[in-house]
C-alpha positions in Angstrom: 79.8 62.1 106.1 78.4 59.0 104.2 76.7 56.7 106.8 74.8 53.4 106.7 70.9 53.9 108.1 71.8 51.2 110.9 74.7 53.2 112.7 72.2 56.7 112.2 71.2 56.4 116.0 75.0 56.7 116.9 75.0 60.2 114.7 72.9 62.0 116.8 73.2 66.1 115.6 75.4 65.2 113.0 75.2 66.2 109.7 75.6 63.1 107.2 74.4 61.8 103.8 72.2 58.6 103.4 72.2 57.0 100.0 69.3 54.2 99.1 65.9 54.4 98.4 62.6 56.0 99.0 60.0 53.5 99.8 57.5 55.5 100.6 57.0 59.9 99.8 54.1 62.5 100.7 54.3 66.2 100.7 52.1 68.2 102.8 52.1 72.2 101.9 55.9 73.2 102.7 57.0 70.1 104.3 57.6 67.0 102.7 58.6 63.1 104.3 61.0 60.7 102.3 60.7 57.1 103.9 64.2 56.3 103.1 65.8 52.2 103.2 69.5 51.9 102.1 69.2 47.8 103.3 70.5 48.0 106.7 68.1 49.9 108.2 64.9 52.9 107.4 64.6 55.9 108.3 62.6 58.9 107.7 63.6 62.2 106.2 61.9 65.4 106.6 62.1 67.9 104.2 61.0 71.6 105.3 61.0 73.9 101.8 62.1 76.7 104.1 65.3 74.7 104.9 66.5 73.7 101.3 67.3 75.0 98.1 64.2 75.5 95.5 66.1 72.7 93.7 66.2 70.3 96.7 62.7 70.8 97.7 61.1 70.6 94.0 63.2 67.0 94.1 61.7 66.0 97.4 58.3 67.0 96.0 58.7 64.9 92.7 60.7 61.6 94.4 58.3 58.2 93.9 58.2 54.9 95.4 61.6 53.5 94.8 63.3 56.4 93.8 67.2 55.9 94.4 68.2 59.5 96.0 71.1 60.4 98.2 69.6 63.0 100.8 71.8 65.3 103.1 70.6 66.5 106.9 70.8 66.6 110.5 70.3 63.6 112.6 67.9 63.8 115.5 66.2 62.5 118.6 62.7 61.3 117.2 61.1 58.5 120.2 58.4 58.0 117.9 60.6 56.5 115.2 61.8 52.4 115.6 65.0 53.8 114.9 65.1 56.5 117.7 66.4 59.2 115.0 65.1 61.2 111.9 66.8 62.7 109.1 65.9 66.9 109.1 66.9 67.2 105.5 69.4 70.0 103.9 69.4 68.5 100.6 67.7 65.9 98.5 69.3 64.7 95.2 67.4 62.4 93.2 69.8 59.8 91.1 66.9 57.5 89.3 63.2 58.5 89.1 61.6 55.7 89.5 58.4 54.6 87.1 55.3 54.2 88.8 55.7 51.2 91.2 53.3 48.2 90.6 53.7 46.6 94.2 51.5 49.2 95.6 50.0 49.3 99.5 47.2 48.0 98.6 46.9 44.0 99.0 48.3 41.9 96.6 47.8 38.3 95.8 50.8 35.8 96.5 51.2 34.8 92.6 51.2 38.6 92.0 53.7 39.4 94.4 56.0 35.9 93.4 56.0 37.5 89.2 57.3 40.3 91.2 60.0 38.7 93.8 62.6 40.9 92.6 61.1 43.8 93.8 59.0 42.3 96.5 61.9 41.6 98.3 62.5 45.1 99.0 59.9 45.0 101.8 60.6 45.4 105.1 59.4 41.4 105.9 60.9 40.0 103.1 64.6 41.9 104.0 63.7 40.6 107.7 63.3 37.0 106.5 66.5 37.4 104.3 68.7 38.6 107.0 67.7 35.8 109.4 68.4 33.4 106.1 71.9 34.8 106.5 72.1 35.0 110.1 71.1 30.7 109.8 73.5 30.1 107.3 76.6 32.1 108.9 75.7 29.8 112.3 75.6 26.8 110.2 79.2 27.3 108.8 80.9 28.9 112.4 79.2 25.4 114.2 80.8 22.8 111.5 84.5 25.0 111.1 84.5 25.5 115.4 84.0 21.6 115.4 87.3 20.6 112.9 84.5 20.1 110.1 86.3 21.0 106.7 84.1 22.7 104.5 84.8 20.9 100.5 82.2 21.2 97.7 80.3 17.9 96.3 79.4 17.6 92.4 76.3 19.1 91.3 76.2 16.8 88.2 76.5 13.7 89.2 76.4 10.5 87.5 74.1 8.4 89.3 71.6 9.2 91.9 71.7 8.7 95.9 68.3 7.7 96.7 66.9 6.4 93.3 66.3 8.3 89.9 62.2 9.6 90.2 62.9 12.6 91.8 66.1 13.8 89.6 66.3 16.1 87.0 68.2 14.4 84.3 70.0 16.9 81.9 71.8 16.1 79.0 76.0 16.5 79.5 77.5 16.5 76.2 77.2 12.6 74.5 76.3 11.4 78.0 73.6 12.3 80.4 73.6 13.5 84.0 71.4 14.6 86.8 71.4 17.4 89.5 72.5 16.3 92.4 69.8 15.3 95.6 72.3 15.3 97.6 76.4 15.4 98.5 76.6 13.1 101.0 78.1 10.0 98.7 81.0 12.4 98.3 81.0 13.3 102.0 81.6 9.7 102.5 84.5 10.2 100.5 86.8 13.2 101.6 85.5 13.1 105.7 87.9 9.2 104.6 90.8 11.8 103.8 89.7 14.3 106.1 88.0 12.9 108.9 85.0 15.7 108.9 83.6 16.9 106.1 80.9 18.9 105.2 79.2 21.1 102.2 76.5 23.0 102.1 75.3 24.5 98.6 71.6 23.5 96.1 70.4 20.4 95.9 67.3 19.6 93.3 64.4 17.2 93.6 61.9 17.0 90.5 59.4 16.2 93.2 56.0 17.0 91.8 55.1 18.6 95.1 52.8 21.8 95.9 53.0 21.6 99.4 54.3 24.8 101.7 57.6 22.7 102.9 58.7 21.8 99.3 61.2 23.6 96.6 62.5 22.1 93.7 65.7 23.7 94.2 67.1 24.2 97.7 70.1 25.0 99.7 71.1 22.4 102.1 73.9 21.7 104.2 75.5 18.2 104.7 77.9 16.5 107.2 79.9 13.4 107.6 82.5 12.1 109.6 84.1 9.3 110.2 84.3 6.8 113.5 81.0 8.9 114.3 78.1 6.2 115.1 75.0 7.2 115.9 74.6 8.7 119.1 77.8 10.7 118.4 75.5 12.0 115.6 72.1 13.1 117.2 74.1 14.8 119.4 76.0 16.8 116.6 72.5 17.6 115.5 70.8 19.1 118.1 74.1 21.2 119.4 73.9 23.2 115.4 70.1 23.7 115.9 70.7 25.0 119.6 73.7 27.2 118.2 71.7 28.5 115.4 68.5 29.1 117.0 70.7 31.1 119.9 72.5 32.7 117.1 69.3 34.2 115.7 67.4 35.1 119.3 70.7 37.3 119.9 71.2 39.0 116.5 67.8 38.9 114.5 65.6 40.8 117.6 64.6 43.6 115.3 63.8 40.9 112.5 61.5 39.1 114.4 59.8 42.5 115.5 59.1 43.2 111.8 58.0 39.5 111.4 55.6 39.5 114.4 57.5 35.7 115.3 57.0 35.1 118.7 60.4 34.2 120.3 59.1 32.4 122.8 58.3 29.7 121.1 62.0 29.6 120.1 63.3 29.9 123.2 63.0 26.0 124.3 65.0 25.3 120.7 67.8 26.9 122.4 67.9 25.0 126.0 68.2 21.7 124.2 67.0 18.3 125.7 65.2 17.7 122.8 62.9 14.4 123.3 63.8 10.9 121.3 60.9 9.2 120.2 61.3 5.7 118.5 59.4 5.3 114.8 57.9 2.9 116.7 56.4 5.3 119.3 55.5 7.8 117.3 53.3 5.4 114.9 51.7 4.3 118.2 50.9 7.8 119.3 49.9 9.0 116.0 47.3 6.1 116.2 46.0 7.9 119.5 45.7 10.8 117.7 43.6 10.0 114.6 45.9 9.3 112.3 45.4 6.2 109.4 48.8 5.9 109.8 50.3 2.2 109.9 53.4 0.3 110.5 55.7 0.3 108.2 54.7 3.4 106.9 56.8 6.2 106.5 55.7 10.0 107.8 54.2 12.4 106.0 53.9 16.3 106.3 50.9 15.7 108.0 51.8 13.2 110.7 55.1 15.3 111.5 52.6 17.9 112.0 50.3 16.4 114.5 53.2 15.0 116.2 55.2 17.7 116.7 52.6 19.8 118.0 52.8 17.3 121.2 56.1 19.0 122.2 57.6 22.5 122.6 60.8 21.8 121.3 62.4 19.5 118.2 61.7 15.9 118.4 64.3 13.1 117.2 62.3 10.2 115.5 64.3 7.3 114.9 64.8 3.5 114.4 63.1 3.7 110.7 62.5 0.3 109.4 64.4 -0.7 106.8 62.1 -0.9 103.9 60.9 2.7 104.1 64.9 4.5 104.4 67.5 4.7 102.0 70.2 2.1 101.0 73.1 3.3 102.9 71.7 3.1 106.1 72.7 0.9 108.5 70.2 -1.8 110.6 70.8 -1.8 114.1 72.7 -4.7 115.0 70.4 -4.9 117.5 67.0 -4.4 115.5 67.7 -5.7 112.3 64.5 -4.4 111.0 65.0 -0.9 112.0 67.8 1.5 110.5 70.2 3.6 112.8 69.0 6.8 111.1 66.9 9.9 112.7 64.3 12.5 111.3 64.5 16.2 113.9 61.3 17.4 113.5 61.0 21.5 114.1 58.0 22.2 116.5 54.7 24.0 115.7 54.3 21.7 112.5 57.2 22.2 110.4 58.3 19.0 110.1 61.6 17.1 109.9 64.3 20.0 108.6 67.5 17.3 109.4 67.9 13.4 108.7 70.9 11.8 109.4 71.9 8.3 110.0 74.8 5.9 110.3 75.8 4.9 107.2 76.4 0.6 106.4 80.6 -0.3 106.7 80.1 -3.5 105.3 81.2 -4.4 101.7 78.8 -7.1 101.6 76.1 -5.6 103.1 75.8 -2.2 100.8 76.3 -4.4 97.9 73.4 -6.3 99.0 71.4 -3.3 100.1 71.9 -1.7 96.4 70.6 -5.1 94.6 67.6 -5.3 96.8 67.0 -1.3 95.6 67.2 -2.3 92.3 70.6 0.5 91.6 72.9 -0.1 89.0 75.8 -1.3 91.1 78.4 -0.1 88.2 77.6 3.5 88.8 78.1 3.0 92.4 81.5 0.9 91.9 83.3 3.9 93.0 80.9 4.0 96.5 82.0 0.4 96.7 85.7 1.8 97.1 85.2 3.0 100.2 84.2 -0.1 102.1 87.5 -2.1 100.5 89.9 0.3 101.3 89.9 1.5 105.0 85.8 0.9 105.9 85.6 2.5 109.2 82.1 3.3 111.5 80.6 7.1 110.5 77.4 9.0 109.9 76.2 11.8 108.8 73.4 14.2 108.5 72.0 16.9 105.9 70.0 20.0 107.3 67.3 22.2 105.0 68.2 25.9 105.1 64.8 27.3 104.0 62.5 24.6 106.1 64.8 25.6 109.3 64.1 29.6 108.0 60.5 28.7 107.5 60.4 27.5 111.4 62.6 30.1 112.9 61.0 33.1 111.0 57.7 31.2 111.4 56.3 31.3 107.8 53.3 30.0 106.0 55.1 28.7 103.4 58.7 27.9 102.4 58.7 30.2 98.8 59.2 33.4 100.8 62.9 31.8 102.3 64.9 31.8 99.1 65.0 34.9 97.4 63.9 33.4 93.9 61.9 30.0 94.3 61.7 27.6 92.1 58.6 25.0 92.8 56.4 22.8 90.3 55.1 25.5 88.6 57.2 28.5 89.2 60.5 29.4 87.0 60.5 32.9 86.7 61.5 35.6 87.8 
């Protein structure tokens, strides 16, 4: 019986076959131990020569790191095993010798191991980090579909850009040119108008020459509009998908976290909600107390989201940017014309803002004003334009970072290891 490592604890005293990969092999006189991984689970197989055929046990004796085999045994009771269960071997086939490994056990340097990402991956932390990514991104899509969101796909060439041309990657499109899209949400705007709620979720690209740990060139990112949504209606939205998610993953991704070493705990208070609102306004004020340079006006960096978020056990809503420092489409607050209706959630323990959202402007006159005052070539946004003179109507919107929310929940160093292939400033290959 062919059977997936994860369900082998369920097979106890049965005989089945287990087809993947030997991570790991010693021999020790007449016994010899096969780690095996098929990529749902490991286990290990022990191989007794007495117990096999000569041909079995010379292949058990020869198998190297990475070898794909299919092995044949008993399944039993092993405590000292994560999994509960080891395989007692009756036969070991080898399908691929593998060619001497170079990720050894010894350490490796980070660019080493990223010229090697698609083996590294086969780890045991880099699998755990991958199957939380999917965990994150299944959560994503059941939140936005159980809340009459309707998943539709925006452009990835687009013909103008969203927040201003220096950080797009312009690429030539037959006698024209183009760019990768930053973002989807101009296109949001337009089918959550046909749909009412709208979302997409797919890469975005920013030609950002950045080298910090929270920045990818090219990243997956999941956006969000509907319409007679204002504001409040929004942060809301916002911090019910992070609560889903982050209880998502605390119920499935246990054994992840294990191989990870991520303490839950400091996840748990994600999951409870409440998460504090803090005015731009009072965070530059207590980013003063703290030491930072930072002044009015000013917009925050990594390093301010840092210190301020380490001030609470739990994401923090920023809000009520002014004007100068947000993007065009935002709207002031009727109330604080200087200051946008827009937020920033900032992750705890210093990762930084992984969602902005804001209400977008309903007023013809207004977004044609706001794009002038940018400087934007209002022809390429004539289509934009449409929306406010046929039907304007209240909404907002958000967009949420799948690798900077991995990066917090997996609690990483540094964003490369969330994707499987990053692409940063100076990193194309593999």
């Amino acid at each position: 019986m062919k059977i997936a490592i994860k369900d082998a604890k369920n097979q106890l005293g049965q005989e089945v076959e287990i087809r993947g990969w030997s991570f790991n092999a010693r021999s020790s006189g007449s016994i010899a131990f096969l780690q095996l991984r098929d990529g749902t689970g490991r286990i290990q197989a022990v191989v007794s020569k007495n117990d096999v055929s000569p041909e079995a046990w010379e292949a058990a004796k020869s198998v190297t790191i990475e070898s794909s085999v299919i092995v044949r045994g008993l399944i039993k009771e092993d405590k000292r095993s994560p999994l509960g269960v080891e395989l007692a071997a009756t036969d070991v086939r080898i399908v691929q010798l593998a060619q001497e490994y170079p990720i050894g056990l010894k350490e490796h340097g980070v660019d080493f191991l990223m010229n090697y990402r698609h083996l590294w991956m086969r780890s045991a932390r880099q699998e755990a980090i991958l199957r939380v990514r999917d965990e994150i991104a299944y959560g994503f899509r059941e939140f936005m579909k159980d809340r009459g969101f309707v998943l539709t796909d925006s452009p990835i060439f687009t013909p103008s850009a969203c927040e201003g041309t220096t950080d797009l990657f312009e690429v030539k499109y037959f006698d024209d040119k183009a760019y990768l899209s930053q973002s989807g949400q101009l296109y949001l705007e337009a089918t959550s108008a046909a749909l009412g709620k709208s979302y997409c979720f797919g890469p975005a690209f920013r030609s950002e020459k950045s080298k910090t740990r929270r920045h990818l060139t090219e990243f997956w990112m999941l956006e969000a509009e509907a319409q007679f949504m204002e504001q409040e209606e929004n942060m809301k939205l916002q911090e019910g998908l992070v609560m889903h998610v982050v209880r998502r993953v605390l119920d499935r991704c246990q054994d992840e976290f294990r191989t990870l070493e991520r303490d839950v705990t400091l996840l748990a208070p994600a999951a409870e909600g409440n998460y504090p609102r803090v005015s731009y306004d009072e965070a530059i004020a207590k980013l003063q107390q703290l030491g930072s340079d930072i002044k009015s006006g000013d917009d925050l960096g990594a390093d301010d989201e840092t210190v301020l978020t380490k001030q609470y056990d739990r994401p923090i809503f920023v809000h009520h940017y002014p004007v100068e420092a947000k993007a065009f489409y935002m709207k002031p607050d009727p109330d604080q014309p200087t200051r946008v209706l827009n937020d920033d959630l900032l992750a705890p323990e210093g990762y930084g803002e992984v969602i902005g959202g804001s209400q977008r402007i309903d007023d013809l006159a207004i977004l044609e004003q706001r794009i002038e005052q940018h400087g934007l070539p209002k022809d390429a946004f004539d289509w934009y334009l449409d929306l406010r003179r046929y039907g304007s109507a209240p909404h907002s919107g958000f967009g949420i970072g799948l690798e900077r929310t991995v990066a917090w929940v997996c609690g990483l160093e540094h964003v490369r290891e969330t994707i499987p292939f990053a692409r940063m400033l100076h990193r194309l290959r593999p």
